[in-house]
Each structure stands twice: as C-alpha cells, then as structure tokens.
N, C-alpha and C positions, 0 to 999 in steps of 0.2 A: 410623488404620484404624477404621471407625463397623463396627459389628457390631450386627445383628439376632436376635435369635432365632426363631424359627419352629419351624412343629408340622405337620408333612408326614405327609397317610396314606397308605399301600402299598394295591394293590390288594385286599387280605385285610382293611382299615379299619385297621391296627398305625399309631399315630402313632409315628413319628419325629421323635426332637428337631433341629434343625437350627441352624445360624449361616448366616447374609448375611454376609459380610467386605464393607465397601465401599470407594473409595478416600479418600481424603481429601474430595472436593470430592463426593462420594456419587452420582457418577454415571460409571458404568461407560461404559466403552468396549464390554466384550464379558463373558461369563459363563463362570465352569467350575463343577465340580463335581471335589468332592475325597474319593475313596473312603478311610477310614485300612485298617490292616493288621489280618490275622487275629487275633482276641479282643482289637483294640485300642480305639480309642474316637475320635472330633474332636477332642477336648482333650487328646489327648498331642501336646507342646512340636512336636513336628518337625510334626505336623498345623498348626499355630498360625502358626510360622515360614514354612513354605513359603504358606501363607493370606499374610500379611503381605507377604510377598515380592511375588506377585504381583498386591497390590491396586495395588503401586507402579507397577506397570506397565501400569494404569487397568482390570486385570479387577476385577471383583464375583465372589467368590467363596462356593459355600454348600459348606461341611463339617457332614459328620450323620452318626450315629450308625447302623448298621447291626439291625437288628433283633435286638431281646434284648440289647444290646450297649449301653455308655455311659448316656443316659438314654430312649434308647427302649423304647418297649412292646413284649412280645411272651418268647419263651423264644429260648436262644441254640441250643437243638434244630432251632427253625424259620430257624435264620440259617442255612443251607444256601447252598450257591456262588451256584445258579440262583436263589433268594429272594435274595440279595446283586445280581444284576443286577437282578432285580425292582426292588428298593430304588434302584437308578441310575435305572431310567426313570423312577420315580413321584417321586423330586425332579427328573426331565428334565422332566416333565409341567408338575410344578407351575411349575419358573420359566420355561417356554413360558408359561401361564395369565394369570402372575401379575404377569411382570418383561420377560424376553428370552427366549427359548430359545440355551440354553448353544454354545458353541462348543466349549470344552475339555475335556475327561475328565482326569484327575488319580487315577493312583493307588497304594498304596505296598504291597508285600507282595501279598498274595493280592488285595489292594485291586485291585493294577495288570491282574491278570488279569479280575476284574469291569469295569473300564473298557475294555479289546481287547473283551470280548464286548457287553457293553453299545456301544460305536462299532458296531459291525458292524452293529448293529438299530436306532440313531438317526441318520437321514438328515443334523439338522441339524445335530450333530458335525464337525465340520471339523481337528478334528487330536488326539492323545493323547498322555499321557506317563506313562511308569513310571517306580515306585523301587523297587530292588530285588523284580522281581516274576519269578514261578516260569515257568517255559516251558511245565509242564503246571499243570491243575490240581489233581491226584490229588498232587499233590508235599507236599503237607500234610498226608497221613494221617500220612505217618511220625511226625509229632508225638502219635499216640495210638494207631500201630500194633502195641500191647502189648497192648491192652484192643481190639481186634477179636472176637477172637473170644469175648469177656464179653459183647459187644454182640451179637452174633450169638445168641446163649443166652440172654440176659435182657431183650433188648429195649432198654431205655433205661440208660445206667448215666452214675454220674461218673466224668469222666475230668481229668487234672488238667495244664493246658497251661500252659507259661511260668510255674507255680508257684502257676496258679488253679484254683480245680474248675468243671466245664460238664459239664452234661447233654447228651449226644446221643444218636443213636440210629440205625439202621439207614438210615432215609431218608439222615439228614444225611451217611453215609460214603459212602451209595453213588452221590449225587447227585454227589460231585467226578469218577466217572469217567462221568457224562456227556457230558461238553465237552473237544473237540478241539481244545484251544488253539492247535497248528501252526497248523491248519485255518484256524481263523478267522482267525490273525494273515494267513496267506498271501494270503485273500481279502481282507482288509481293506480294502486300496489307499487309506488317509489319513494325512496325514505322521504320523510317527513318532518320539518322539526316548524311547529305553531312557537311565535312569540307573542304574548298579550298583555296588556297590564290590568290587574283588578280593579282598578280605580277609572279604565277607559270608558267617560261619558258618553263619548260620540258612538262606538259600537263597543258594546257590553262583554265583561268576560264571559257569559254563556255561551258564546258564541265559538271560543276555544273549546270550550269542554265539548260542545254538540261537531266541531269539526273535528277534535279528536279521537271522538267515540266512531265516528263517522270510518273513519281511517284505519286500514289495516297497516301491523309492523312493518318493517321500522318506522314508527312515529315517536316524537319526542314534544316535550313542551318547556316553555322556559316562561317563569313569573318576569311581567315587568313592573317590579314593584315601585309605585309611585311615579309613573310614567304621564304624561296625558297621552292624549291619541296620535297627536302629529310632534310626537317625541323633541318638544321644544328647547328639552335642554340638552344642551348638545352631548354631555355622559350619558343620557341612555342612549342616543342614538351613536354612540362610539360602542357603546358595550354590547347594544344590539350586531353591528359588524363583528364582533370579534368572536362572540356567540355562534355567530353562523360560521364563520371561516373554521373554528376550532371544529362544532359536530361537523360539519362536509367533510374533511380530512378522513372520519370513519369512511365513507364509500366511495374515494377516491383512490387511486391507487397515488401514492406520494414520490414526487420527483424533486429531483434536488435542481437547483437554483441556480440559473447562469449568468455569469455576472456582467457586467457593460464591457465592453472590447477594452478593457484598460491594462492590458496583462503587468504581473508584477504586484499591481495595488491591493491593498487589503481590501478597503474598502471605500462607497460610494454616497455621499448625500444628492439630494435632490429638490429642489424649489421648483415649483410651478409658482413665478410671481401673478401669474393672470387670475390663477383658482384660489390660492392661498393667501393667507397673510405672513406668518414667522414657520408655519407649518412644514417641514420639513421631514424627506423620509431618504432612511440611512439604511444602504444595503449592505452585507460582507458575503462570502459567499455562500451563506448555509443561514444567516438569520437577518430577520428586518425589523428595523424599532422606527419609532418616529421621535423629534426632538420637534419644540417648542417653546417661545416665549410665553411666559405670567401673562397674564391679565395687567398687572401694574404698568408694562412696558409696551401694554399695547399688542399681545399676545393673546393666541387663544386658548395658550395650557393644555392643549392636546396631548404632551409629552415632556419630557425634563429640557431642563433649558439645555445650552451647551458646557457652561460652567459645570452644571448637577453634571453631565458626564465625564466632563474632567475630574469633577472628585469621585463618581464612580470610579473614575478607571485606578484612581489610588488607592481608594476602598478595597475593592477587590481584589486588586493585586499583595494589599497588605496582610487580609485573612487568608489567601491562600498561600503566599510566603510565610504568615506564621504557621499554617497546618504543617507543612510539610517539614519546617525546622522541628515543632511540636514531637511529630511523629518520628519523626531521625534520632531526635534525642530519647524517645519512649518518655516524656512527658503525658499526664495526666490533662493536656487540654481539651475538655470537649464540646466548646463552643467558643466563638470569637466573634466578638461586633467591634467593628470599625467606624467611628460619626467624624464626617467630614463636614468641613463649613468653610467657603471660599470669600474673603471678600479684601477691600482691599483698606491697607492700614497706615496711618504716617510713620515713619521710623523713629519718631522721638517717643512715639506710642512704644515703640517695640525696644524703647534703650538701645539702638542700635546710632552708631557714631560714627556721622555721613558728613563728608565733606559738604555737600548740599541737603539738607532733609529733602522728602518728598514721600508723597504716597508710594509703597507698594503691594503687591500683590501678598497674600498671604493666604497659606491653608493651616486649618485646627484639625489636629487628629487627636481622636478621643478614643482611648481604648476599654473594651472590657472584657473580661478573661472569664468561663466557666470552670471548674474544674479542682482538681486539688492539686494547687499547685503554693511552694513557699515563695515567700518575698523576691528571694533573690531569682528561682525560675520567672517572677511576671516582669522583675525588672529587666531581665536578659529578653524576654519575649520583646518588650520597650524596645530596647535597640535593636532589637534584628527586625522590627517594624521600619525602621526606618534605612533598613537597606535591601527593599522591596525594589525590584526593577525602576517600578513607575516611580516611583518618592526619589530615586536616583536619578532618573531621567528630570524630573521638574527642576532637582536643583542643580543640574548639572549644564554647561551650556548649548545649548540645542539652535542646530542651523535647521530652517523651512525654508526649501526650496519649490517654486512657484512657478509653472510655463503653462502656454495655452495648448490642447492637442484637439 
C-alpha cells in the first residue's frame, strides 16, 4: 500500500491533514473517501486496516482528519456534524480536481452518518458504506448530555468524551439536531451496504435495523459479530474492508489491473516502511494478496508469511500436477490435499552424509488421496508429486538475479 500525504482546505481555508492509500501498482481503479468516528482521528488502526483492505481491491483510498481533530487545523468546537460534511465535500472536491472524483463514501461511527448526508449532495457518489453508524444524528449528545446545560450558561465549556477534554459550544450541540437522518437515508436511493455488530455498546444495533428499514434497494447488511464499536481488533476491522471491497464490485463496472512500468515481471511486492510493520502487498497482473509476519516475530499476521508462500506455491502446483496426470490416465482421483511444512533441519537429523553437517532447509509434503484408487495408482500419484514444476525448481539449482531500476 504507497500512501501519500496531502493538506486539503475546507471552505473556511482550515487545512486538513490527509492520506492517498494507493494500490500496489499506484493506479486506482476507482476512489473512496474514508470518514473516522466521532473525536477519532485517520490513524486509528481500524481506519488504517479497512484503508488497506480496500486498496486490495484496486480503490485509492484518502482518510483525513476532521476538523480540530488528529492533525488538522481548526478547534474541535468548529467540528460540528454540518462542518463534518463540509469536510466530505472539500476532500470530494479536491480529488475531483486533482485525481478522480470518488465513487465510494466510507464511514464509521458518526463518520457513517457524515457520508449518507454527504451521498445525498455528491452526484458523483455511486454507492456507501457504514460501520457502526447511529440512525439519528442527535444520538451523540448523550455522550456529554450532563454538561448541556453548563453549556447553555456559559457558552463554551470542556466536556470530557471517551476520557479526552473538547471544547464545545452551543452552536456545536445544537447543529446535531439539524439533520434528519431517516429523511435523507430514505431519499438517498444509492446502494447501501450497513456494517454493525450486535454487541456495539457505544451505538446500539437498532440503529442498523431503523437505518436499514429507512433505505430503499439496493441496501445490504452485514453482522459484525463480536465486534466492539471502534473495531479494536484488528480481524474485524480487516474483514470489515474486504466486506466492502467485495459488495461495491456489484455496482461498479470492473476493470482490470495495471501493473507498475516493470514490463516482463510477473509480479510486484510492496512495503511502505513508514505506515507498516512486516505488512506487505503483492500485486501480479489480475490479483492482489497481502503477505505478513506472525505475531511471534514481531509481525502483525495480516497475511501468510513468505515461507507459507513458498510452500504454497508447491502445494499447489502438486495438486494440480496430480489432477491433470489423474485425469490423462482416467484415474478415479476426486479430491487431493497437499500439507506442506517448511523448516529448517540438521543433516544428521535427515541421515544424510555431509562432509561438514549443518542445518538445512527442508520441506514435508504430505499427501492425501480421495477416490477409488489401488495401492499402486496412489503410489505412482507419490512420485509424479514429486515432479511437480515447483518441487523441481526447489531442488534443482536456481540462479536470482538482483539490479536496481
């Protein structure tokens, strides 16, 4: 994932800090825009993860900071709901101007309710997604509905939300019960897909149901079961991206993948050492996976190691070398599992008679056959497992050549 930074101003001149997510091969399919949640920021993890998620699925993605909020300008008095849409269009504007004009709205918390009213006012919007987002937008005072009426009497005061202090002020409370969330969701008429989980304490799952009754087709909904509100672990908020990248595919038109100026190569990995830790994304020309270190190593298991792909790719290549022998011979095969395990071994482990012992490398293939097949067909399957391209290529000696372009 290549990430940009950018300095977006609001109609008021307030710069906003912003990120570009792009995909691997830095040329988008289509654009969204990613609202975070109330007194949240871009940079919280589940912001990051669902980014990620769907650059895989060839969007360009900008996540930015809401005014007063994270690293942009302004006071969080002036972050008001209506100033939160504001803030949607003038990053709508900008990557109309600058890039594409976006397709998707993205957004989580009170976020998701800024993106339904922000769709409803940007033509070029073609579809939306919420994450746990309220049904009204007044559904937020309650978070400092103790100090209402300090506010009322003294104008401006701190109030202290999710364990932070913020300024607000009379504008800021009264501006949430401007907007008829029903309303606009009803009118909206662009697909829809609500993500919520039944267990979200902060804003409740009723609030999906009343904004999905709300909503005319195409609308969709997705359980996020066992979730909390700010999708703390980082699986749901990876499954939440990939949720959406998959439904938006239905009302897009799909274009295929262009790969980095590399001509020749198959294929391309990618690091951002700034945004990432081992997190890594792998393009070829038609599909994108991510690869990742464990947890053990200091990884954040986003995806298979590199190893797990190298015994992928023997995997693989072994059950479809046995199908296709299977099937030439008019053999009874009709299922094949391959279990691969990489690690590395001493050669006195392996009875092997080495001038010098030493560790090496070694893989275990493990076979299992379904089928009616006799001794001697699974023994022959045996050895034609083993003259599988890749099983070839591993043991055979292999030059890796290395220049800078």
């Amino acid at each position: 994932m290549n990430s940009k930074k950018l300095i977006i101003e609001n109609k008021k001149g307030v710069k906003l800090q912003a990120y570009l997510e792009l995909p691997a091969n830095q040329k988008p399919n289509y654009f969204a825009i990613f609202a975070h949640c109330f007194t949240c920021s871009s940079s919280l993890g589940a912001v990051r993860n669902i980014s990620r998620a769907l650059t895989n699925h060839g969007f360009g993605v900008v996540r930015f900071d809401f005014t007063g909020l994270g690293r942009s300008e302004g006071e969080f008095a002036d972050s008001y709901f209506s100033a939160n849409v504001d803030d949607l269009i003038a990053v709508n504007d900008f990557l109309k101007e600058n890039y594409k004009a976006p397709s998707l709205l993205v957004g989580h918390s009170l976020g998701g309710a800024a993106v339904l009213v922000a769709a409803s006012k940007l033509e070029n919007i073609k579809a939306v997604a919420t994450i746990g987002a309220p049904s009204t937008v007044s559904h937020v005072k309650h978070l400092f509905s103790h100090d209402i009426d300090d506010i009322k009497n003294k104008g401006r005061v701190e109030v202290n939300i999710g364990g932070r202090p913020f300024k607000i002020d009379e504008e800021f409370v009264s501006d949430f019960d401007k907007t008829d969330l029903p309303e606009v969701v009803k009118s909206l008429r662009k697909p829809l897909l609500i993500l919520h989980s039944p267990v979200d304490a902060i804003v409740g799952i009723k609030n999906a149901e009343q904004l999905y009754h709300s909503a005319h087709h195409p609308k969709s909904f997705v359980s996020l079961d066992n979730a909390d509100h700010l999708l703390t672990n980082s699986q749901d908020s990876l499954y939440v991206g990939e949720m959406i990248g998959s439904w938006v595919k239905r009302y897009f038109p799909q274009q295929e993948n262009t790969m980095l100026d590399i001509a020749g190569e198959q294929l391309v990995a990618h690091l951002n050492l700034k945004e990432d830790n081992f997190t890594t994304t792998i393009q070829t020309a038609k599909h994108s996976f991510i690869a990742d270190e464990p947890d053990s190593v200091g990884g954040d298991d986003f995806g298979p190691s590199p190893y797990d792909f190298l015994s992928a790719g023997l995997a693989a290549c072994t059950v479809m070398t046995l199908k296709l022998y299977a099937e030439r011979k008019k053999w009874d095969l009709q299922e094949v599992y391959a279990h691969i395990t990489y690690s590395k071994k001493h050669s006195d482990d392996l009875m092997l008679d080495l001038d010098k012992p030493t560790r090496i490398d070694h893989l275990s293939k493990k076979l299992t056959f379904i089928g009616n097949l006799d001794e001697s067909q699974r023994q022959r399957l045996k050895e034609i497992a083993s003259k599988c391209p890749v099983h070839k290529t591993l043991q055979s000696e292999v030059i890796i050549e290395t220049e800078l372009i």
